[in-house]
C-alpha positions, -999 to 999 in steps of 0.1 A, spaced: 262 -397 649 247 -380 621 224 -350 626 190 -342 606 190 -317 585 157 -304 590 165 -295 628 183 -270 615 156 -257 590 129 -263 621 154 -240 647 153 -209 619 118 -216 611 107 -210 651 129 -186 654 116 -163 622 84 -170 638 91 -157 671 114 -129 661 88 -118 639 58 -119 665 87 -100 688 88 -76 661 50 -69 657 47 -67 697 77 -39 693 64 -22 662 35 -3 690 69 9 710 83 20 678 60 40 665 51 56 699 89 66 699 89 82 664 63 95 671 72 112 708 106 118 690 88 141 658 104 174 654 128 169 690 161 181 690 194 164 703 186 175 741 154 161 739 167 128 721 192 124 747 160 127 776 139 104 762 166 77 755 178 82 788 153 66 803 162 28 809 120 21 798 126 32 766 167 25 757 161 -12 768 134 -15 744 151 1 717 179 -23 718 156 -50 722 137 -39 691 172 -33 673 187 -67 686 152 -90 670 147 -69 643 186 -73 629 182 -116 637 147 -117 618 163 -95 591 196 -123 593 173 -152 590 154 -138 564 182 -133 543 197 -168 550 163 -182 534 165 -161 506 203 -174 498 192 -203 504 167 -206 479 184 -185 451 221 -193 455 230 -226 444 268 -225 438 284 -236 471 307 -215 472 287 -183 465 263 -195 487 288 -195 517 304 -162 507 266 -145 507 257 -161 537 291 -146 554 287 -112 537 251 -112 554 262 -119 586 290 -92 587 268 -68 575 242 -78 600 265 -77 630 281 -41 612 250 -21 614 235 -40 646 269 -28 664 261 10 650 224 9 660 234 -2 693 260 23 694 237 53 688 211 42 712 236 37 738 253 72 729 214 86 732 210 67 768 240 78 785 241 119 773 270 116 748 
């Protein structure tokens, strides 16, 4: 059975949409936190993030924001890189990278949350 190839473009098209209305639901958390966080030190860092009401979010935020950014990029290659084979190796360079600094942000707020 052969699949359409506009249910893929449909599927990223929803998601950028709802990872980008996540986002702007997210931004108000974000810029409380910076906010909260202006001029704080580690020890204060640490108390803030250690409370589950605000890490959760955080890694929410982190989690959406790094698959809108994905996406994004994937339409971008999309539309710009022709060349099959370039095209697969941007596509793969923009997923590692994606999954690279996703894994540090979530590392930091996780080191943050539990007092490390």
């Amino acid at each position: 059975m052969q699949t359409n190839p506009r249910e893929k473009g449909t599927g990223a098209f929803i998601l950028q949409r709802v990872t980008g209305a996540i986002n702007i639901v997210l931004v108000g958390f974000l810029i409380w936190l910076v906010v909260s966080l202006a001029g704080a030190d580690r020890t204060e860092m640490t108390a803030i993030f250690s409370n589950p009401l605000v890490s959760i979010p955080a890694i929410v935020l982190f989690a959406i924001a790094f698959i809108h950014m994905r996406n994004g990029m994937n339409e971008v290659i999309e539309d710009y890189i022709h060349e099959p084979r370039n095209h697969s190796l941007a596509k793969a360079a923009n997923t590692i990278f994606t999954v690279l600094v996703g894994v540090v942000a979530l590392g930091a707020v996780l080191v943050l949350a539990f007092g490390g």
